[in-house]
GUBA-489753 format. One line per 5 residues: number of its first residue (from 1); their letters; for each residue x, y, z of N, C-alpha, C, O, CB. Coordinates in Angstrom, 3 decimals, m for minus. Glycine has a CB too. Layout:
% GUBA-489753
NUM	a	X Y Z X Y Z X Y Z X Y Z X Y Z ~ ...
***
This chain:
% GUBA-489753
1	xxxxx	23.275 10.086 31.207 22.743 8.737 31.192 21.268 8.730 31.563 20.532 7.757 31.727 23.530 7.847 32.139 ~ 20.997 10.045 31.662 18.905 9.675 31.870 18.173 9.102 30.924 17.042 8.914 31.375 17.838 11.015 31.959 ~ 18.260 8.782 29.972 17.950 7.636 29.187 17.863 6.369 29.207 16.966 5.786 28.598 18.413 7.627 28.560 ~ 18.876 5.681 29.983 19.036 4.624 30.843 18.691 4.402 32.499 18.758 5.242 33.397 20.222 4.471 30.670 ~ 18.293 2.955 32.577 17.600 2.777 33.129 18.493 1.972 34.501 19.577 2.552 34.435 16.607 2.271 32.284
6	xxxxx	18.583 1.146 35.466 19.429 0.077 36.804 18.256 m0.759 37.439 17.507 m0.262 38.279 20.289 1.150 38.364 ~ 18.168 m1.718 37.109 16.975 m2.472 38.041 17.568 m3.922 38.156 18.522 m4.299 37.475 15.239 m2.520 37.238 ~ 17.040 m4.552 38.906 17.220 m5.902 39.925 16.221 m6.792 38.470 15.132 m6.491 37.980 16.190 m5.748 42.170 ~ 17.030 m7.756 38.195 16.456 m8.522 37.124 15.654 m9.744 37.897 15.980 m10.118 39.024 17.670 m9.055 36.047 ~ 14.783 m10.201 37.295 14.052 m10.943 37.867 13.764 m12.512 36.925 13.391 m13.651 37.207 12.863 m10.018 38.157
11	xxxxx	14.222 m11.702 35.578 13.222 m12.676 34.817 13.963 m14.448 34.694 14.296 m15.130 35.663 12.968 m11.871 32.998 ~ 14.088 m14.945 32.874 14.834 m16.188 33.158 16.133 m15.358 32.342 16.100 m14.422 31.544 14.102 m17.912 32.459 ~ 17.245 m16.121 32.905 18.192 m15.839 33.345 19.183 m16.058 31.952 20.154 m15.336 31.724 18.367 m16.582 34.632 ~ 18.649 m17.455 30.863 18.777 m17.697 29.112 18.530 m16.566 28.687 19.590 m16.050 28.331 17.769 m18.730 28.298 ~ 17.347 m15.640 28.475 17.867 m14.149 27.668 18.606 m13.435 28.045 18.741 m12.531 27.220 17.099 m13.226 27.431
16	xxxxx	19.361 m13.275 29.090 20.789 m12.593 29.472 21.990 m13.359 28.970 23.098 m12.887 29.226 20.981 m12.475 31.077 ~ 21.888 m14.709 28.150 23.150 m15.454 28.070 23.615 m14.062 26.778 24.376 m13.211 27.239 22.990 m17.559 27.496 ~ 23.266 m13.905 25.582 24.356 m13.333 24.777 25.130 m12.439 25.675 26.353 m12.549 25.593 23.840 m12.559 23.524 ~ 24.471 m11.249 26.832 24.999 m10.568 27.016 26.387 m11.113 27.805 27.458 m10.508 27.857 24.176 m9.794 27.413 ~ 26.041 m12.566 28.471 26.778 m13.333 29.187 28.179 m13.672 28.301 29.344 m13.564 28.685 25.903 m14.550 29.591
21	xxxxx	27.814 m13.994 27.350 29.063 m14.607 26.305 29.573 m13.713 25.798 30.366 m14.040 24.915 28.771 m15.498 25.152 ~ 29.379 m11.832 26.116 30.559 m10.846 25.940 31.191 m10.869 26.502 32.286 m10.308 26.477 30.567 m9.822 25.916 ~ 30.649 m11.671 27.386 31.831 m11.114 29.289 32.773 m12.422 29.612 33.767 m12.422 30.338 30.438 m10.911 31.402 ~ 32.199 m13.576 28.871 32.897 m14.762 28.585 33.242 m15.501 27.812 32.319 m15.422 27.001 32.694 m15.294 28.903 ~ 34.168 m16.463 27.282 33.991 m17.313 25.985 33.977 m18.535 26.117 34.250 m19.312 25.203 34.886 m17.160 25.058
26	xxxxx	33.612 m18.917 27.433 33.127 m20.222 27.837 31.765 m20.530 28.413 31.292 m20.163 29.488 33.954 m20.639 28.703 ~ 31.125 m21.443 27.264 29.928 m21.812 27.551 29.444 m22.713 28.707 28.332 m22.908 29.197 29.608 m22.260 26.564 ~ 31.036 m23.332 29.042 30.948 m24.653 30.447 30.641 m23.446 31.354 29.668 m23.450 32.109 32.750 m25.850 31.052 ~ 31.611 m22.283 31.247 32.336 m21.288 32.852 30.208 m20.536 32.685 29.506 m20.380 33.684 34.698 m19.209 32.303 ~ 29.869 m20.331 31.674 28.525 m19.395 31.917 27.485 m20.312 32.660 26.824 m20.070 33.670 27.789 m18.803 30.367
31	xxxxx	27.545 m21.748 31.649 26.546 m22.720 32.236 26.553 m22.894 33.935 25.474 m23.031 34.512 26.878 m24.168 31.547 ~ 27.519 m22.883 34.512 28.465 m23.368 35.713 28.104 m22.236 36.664 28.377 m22.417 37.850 30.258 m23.478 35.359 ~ 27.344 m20.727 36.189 27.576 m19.751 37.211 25.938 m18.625 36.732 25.783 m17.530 37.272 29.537 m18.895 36.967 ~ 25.193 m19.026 35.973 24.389 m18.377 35.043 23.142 m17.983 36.105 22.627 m16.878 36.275 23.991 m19.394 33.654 ~ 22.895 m19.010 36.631 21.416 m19.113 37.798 21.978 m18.521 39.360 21.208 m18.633 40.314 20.770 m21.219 38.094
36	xxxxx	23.383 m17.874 39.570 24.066 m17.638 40.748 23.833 m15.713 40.963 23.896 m14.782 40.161 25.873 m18.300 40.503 ~ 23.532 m15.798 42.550 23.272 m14.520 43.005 22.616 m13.755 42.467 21.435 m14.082 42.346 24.082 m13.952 43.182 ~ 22.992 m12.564 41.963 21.631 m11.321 41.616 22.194 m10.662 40.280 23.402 m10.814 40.094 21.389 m9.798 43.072 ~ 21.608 m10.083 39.504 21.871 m9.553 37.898 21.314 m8.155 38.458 20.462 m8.275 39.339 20.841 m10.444 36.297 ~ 21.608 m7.046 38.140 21.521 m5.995 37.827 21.109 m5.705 36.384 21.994 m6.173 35.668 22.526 m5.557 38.192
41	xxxxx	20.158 m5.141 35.648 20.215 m4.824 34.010 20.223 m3.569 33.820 19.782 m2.847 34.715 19.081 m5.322 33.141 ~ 20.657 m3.076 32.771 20.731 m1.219 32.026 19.997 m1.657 31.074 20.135 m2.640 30.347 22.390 m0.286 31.342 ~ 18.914 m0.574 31.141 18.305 m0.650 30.008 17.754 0.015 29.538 16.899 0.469 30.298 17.798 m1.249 29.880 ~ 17.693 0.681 27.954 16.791 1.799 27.391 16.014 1.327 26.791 16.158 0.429 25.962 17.244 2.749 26.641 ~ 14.764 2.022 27.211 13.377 1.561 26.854 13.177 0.551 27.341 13.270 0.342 28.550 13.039 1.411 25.626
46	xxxxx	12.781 m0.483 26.274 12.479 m1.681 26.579 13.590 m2.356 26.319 13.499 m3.578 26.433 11.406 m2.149 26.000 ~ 14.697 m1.876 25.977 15.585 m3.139 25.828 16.930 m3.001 26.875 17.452 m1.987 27.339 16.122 m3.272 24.116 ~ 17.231 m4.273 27.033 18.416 m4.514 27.927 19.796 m4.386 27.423 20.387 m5.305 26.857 18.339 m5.788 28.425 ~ 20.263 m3.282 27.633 21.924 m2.910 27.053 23.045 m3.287 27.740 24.173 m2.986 27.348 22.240 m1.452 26.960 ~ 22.809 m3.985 28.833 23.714 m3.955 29.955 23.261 m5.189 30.497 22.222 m5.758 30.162 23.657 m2.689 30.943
51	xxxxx	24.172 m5.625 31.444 24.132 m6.869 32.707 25.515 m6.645 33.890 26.655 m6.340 33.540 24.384 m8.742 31.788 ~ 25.039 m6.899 35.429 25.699 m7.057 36.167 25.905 m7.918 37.008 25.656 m7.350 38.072 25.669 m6.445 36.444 ~ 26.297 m9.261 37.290 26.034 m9.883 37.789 27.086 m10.081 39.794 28.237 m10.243 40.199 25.985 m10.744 36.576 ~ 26.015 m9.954 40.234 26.659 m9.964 41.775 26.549 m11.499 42.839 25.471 m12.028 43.109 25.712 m8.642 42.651 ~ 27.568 m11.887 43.206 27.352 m13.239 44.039 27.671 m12.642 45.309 28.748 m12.100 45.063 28.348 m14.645 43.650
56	xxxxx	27.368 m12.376 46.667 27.706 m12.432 47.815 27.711 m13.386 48.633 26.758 m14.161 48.709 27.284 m11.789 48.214 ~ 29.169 m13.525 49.648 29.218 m14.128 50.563 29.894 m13.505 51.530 30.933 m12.848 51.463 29.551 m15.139 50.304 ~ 29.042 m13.838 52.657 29.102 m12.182 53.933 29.555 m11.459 53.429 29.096 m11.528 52.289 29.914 m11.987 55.343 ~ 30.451 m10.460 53.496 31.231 m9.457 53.619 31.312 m8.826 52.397 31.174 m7.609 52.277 32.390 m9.789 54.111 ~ 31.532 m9.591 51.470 32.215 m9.976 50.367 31.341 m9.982 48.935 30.597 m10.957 49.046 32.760 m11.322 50.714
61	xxxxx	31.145 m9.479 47.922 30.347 m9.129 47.123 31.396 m9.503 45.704 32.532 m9.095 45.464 29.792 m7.579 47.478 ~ 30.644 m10.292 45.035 32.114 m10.753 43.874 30.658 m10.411 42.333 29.484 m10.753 42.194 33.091 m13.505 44.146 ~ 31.533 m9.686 41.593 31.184 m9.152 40.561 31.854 m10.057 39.381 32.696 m9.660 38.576 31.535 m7.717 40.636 ~ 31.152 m11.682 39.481 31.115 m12.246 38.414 31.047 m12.135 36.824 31.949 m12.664 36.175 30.538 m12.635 38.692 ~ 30.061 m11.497 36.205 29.606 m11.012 34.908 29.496 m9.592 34.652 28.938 m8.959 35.549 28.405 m11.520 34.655
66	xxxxx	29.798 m9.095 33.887 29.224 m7.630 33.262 29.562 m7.942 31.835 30.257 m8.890 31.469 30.045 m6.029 33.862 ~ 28.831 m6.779 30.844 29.011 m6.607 29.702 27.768 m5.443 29.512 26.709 m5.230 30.102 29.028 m7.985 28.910 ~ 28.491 m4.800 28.350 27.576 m3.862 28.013 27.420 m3.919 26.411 28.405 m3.900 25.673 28.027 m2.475 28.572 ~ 26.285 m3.980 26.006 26.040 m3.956 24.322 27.165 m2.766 23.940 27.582 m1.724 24.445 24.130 m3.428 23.758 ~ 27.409 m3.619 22.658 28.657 m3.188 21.704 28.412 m1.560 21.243 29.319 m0.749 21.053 28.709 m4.296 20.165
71	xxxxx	27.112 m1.325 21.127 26.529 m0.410 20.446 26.251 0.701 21.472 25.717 1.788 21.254 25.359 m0.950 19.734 ~ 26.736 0.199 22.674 26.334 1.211 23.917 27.686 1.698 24.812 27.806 2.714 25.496 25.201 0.334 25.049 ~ 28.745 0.519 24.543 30.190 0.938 24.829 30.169 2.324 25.012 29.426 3.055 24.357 31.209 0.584 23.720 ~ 31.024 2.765 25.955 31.339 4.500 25.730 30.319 5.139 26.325 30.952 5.507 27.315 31.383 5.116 24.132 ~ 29.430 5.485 26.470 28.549 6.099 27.253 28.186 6.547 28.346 27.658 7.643 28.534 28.057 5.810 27.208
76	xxxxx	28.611 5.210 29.652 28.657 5.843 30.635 28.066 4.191 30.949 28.460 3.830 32.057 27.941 7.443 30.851 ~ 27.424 3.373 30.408 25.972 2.458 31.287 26.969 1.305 31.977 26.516 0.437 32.725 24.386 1.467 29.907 ~ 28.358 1.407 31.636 29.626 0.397 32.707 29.586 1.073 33.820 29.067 0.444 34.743 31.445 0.304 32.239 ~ 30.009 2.317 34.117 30.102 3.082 34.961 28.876 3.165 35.881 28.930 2.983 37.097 30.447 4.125 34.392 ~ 27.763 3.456 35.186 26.717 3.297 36.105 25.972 2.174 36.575 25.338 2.277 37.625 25.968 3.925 35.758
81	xxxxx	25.977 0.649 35.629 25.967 m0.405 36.466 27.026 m0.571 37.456 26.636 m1.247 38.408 25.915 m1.438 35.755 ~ 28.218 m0.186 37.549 28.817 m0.425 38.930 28.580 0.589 40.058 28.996 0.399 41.201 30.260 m0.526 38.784 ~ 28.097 1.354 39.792 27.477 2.198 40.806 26.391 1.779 41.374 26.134 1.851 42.576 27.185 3.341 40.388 ~ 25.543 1.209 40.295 24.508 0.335 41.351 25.045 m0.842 41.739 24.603 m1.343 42.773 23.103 m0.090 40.758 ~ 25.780 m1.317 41.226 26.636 m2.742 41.953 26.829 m2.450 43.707 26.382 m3.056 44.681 28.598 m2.915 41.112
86	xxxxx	27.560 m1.438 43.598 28.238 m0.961 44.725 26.652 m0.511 46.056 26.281 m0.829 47.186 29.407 0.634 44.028 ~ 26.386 0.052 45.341 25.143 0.676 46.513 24.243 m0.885 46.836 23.764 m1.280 47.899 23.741 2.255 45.547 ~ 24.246 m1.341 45.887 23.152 m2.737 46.115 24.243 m3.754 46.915 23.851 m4.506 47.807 22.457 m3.636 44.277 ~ 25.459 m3.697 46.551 26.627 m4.583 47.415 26.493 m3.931 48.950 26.507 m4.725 49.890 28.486 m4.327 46.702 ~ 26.381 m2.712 49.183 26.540 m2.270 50.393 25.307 m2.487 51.404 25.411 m2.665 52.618 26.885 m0.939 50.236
91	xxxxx	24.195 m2.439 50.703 22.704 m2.517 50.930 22.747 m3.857 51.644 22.351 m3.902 52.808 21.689 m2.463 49.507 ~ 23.238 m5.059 50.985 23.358 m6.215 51.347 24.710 m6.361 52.103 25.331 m7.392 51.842 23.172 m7.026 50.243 ~ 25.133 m5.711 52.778 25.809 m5.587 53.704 27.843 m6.161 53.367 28.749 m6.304 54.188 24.807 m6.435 54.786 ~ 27.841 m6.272 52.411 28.857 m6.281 51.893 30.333 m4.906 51.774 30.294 m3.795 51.246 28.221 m6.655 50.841 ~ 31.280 m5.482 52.373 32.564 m4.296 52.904 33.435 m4.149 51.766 34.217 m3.209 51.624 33.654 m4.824 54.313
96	xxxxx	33.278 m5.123 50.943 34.385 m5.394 49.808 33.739 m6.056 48.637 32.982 m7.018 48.758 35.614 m6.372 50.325 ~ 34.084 m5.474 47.428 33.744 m5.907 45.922 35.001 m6.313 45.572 36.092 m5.749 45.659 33.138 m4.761 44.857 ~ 34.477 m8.008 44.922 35.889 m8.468 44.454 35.410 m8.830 42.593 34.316 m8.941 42.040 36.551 m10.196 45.622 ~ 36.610 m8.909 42.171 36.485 m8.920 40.654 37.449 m9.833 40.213 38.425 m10.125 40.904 36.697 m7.547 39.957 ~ 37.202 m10.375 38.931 38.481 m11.145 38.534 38.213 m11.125 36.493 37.129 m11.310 35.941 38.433 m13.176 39.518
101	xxxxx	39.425 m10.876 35.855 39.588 m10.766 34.962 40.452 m11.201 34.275 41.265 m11.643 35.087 39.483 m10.085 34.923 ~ 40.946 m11.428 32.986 41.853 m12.402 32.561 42.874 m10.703 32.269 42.625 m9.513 32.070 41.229 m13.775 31.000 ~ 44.207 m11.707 32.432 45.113 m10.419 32.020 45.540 m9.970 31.357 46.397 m9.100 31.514 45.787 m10.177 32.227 ~ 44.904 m10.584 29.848 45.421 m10.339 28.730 44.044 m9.052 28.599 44.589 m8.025 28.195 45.640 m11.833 27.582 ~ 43.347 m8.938 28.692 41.822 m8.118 28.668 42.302 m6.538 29.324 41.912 m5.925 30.318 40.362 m9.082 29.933
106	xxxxx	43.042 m6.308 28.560 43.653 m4.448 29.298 42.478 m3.587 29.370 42.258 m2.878 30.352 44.926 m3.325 28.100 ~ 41.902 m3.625 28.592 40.273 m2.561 28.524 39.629 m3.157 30.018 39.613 m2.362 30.958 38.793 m3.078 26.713 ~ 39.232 m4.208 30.182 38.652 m4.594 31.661 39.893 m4.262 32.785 39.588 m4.047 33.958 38.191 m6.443 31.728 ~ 40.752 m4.247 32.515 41.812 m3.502 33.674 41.703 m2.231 33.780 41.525 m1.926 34.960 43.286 m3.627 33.443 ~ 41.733 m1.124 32.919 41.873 m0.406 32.758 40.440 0.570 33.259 40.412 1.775 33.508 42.425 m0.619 31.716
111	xxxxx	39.301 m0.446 33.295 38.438 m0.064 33.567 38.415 m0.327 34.911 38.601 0.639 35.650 37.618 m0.376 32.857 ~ 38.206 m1.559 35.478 38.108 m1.439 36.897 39.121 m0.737 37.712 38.825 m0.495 38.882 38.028 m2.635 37.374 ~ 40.469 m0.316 37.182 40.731 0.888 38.274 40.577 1.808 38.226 40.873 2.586 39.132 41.581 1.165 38.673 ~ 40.010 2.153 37.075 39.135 3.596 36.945 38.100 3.635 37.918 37.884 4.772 38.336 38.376 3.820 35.495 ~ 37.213 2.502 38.531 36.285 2.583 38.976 36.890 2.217 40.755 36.123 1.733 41.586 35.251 1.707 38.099
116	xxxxx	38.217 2.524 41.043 38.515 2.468 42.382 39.324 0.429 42.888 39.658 m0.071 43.962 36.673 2.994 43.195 ~ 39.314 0.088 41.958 39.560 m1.536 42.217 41.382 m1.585 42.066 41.962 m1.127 41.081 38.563 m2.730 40.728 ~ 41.918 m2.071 42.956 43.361 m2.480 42.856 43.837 m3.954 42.665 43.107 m4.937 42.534 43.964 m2.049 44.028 ~ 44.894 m3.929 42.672 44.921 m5.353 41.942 44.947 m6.429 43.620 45.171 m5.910 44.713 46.772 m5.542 40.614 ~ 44.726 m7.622 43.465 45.021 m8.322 44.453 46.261 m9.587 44.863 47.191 m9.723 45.658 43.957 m8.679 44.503
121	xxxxx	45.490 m10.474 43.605 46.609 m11.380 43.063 46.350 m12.028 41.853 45.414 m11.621 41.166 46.952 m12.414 43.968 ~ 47.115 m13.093 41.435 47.004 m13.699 39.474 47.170 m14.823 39.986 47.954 m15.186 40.864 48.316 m13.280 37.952 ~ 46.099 m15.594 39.182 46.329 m16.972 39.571 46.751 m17.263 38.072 46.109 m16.649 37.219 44.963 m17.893 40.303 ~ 47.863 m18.220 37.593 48.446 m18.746 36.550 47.778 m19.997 35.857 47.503 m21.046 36.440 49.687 m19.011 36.962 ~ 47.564 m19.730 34.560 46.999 m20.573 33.638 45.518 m21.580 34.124 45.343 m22.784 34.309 48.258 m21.464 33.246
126	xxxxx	44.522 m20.195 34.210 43.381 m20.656 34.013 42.713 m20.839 33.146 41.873 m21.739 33.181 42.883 m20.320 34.427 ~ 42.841 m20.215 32.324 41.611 m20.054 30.720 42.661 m21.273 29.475 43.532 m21.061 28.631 41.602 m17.431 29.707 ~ 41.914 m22.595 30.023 42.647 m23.171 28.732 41.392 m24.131 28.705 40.459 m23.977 29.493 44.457 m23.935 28.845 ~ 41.436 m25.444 27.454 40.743 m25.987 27.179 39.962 m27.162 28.501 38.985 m27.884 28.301 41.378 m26.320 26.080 ~ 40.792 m27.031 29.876 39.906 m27.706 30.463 38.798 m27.246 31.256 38.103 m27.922 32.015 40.472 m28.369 31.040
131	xxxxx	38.704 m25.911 30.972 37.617 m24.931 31.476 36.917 m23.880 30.773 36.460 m22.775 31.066 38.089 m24.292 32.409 ~ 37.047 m25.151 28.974 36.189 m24.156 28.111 36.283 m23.512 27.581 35.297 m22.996 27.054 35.635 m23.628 28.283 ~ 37.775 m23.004 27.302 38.143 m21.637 26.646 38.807 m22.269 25.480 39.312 m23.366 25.720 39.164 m20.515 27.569 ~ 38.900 m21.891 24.467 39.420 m22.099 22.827 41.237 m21.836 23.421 41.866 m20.957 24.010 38.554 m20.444 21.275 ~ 41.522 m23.278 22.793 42.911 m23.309 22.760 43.791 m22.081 22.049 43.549 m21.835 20.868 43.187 m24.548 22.116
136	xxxxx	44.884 m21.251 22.801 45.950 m20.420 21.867 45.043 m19.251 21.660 45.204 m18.971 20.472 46.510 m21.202 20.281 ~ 44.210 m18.446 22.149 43.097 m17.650 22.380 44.125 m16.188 22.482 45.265 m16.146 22.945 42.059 m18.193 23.882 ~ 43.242 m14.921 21.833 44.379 m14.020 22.065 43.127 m12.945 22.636 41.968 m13.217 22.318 45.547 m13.542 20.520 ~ 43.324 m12.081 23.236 42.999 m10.972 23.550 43.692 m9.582 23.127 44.452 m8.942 23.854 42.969 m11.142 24.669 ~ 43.338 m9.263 21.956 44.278 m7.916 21.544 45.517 m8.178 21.122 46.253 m7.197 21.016 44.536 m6.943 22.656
141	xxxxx	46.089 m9.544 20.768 47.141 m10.238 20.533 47.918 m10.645 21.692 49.063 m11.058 21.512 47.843 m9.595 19.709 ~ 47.320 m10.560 23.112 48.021 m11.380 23.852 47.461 m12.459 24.217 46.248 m12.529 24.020 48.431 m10.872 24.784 ~ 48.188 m13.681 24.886 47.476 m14.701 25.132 46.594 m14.569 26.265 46.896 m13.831 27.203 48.239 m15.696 25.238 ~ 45.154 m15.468 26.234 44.323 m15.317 27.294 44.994 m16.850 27.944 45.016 m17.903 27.308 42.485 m15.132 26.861 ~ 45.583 m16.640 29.531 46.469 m17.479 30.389 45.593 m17.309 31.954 44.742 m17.972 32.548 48.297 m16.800 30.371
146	xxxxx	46.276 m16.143 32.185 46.429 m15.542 33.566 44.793 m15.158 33.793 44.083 m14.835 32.840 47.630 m14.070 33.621 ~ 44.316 m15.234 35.117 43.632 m14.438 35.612 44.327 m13.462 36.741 45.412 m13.770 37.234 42.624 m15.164 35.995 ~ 43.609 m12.234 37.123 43.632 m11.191 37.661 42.643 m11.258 38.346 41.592 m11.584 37.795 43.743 m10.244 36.998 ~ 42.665 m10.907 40.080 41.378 m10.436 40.948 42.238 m9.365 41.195 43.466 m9.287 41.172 40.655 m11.368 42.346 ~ 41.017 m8.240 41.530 40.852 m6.797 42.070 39.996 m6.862 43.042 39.224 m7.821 43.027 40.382 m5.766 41.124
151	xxxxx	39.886 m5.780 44.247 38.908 m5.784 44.638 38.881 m4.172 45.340 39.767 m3.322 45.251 38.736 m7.052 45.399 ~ 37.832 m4.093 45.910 37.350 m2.460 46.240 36.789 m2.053 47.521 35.661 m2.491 47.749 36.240 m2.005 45.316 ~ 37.223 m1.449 48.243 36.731 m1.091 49.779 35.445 m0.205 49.406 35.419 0.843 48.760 38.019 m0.109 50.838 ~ 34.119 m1.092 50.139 32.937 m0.297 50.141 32.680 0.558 51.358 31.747 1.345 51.197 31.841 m1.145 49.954 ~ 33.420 0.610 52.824 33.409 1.009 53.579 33.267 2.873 53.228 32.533 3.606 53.891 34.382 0.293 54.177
156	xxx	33.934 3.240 52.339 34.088 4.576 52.140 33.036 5.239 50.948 32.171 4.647 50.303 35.596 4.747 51.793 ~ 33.417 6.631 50.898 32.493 7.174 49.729 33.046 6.663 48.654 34.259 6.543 48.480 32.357 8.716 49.547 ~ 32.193 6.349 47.905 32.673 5.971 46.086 33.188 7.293 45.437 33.558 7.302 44.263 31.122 5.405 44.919
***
């Protein structure tokens, strides 16, 4: 991954929306959370392949947004934005990274316990039309319903 780049984004926060609307399909849920806590970006060269988005409260470090360009999948730049997630979560004094994902989304499961995250709990029938999401919605042919939080002890070595 020396080609790629991890830095603290600064700029406006609208040229990160496409990368925003991989990671979501609600324009209310992005509008609602877009200007919140700190972005992390991956990026080669000059361009931005990646986004991480981090909200902390004390302890507690919640990994709102990610997505990585389609064209960059596979590589490694998921893996290594959460590595800077984690060191910049700890930096800011944070013990625990929490996550939440819909449960129809097996690739985002599958990924965050690759990256050390266990499950926590499911909250039932969030993603429907009163929070923006396209009615009867499938993920890989299952329905998008359920959310999923994970979360990750920073106390230890990664």
């Amino acid at each position: 991954m020396d080609e790629h780049s991890i830095r603290r984004y600064d700029g406006d926060r609208e040229a990160l929306r496409p990368l925003f609307r991989e990671a979501d399909d609600s324009e209310q849920q992005i509008d609602s959370y877009l200007d919140l806590g700190d972005v992390l970006v991956a990026e080669h060269g000059d361009q931005i392949i990646g986004h991480l988005q981090l909200i902390t409260d004390h302890e507690t470090a919640e990994l709102n947004s990610m997505a990585v360009a389609a064209n960059q999948r596979g590589t490694g730049v998921g893996r290594a934005l959460m590595q800077a997630a984690i060191e910049y979560s700890r930096q800011q004094a944070a013990t625990r990274l929490l996550v939440a994902t819909a449960t129809a989304d097996i690739g985002n499961l599958r990924f965050y316990q690759r990256q050390g995250f266990r499950f926590l709990r499911v909250e039932r029938d969030v993603f429907g039309t009163a929070t923006g999401y396209p009615d009867n919605h499938l993920i890989d042919g299952i329905p998008l319903r359920d959310r999923v939080w994970l979360d990750r002890d920073l106390g230890g070595e990664s």
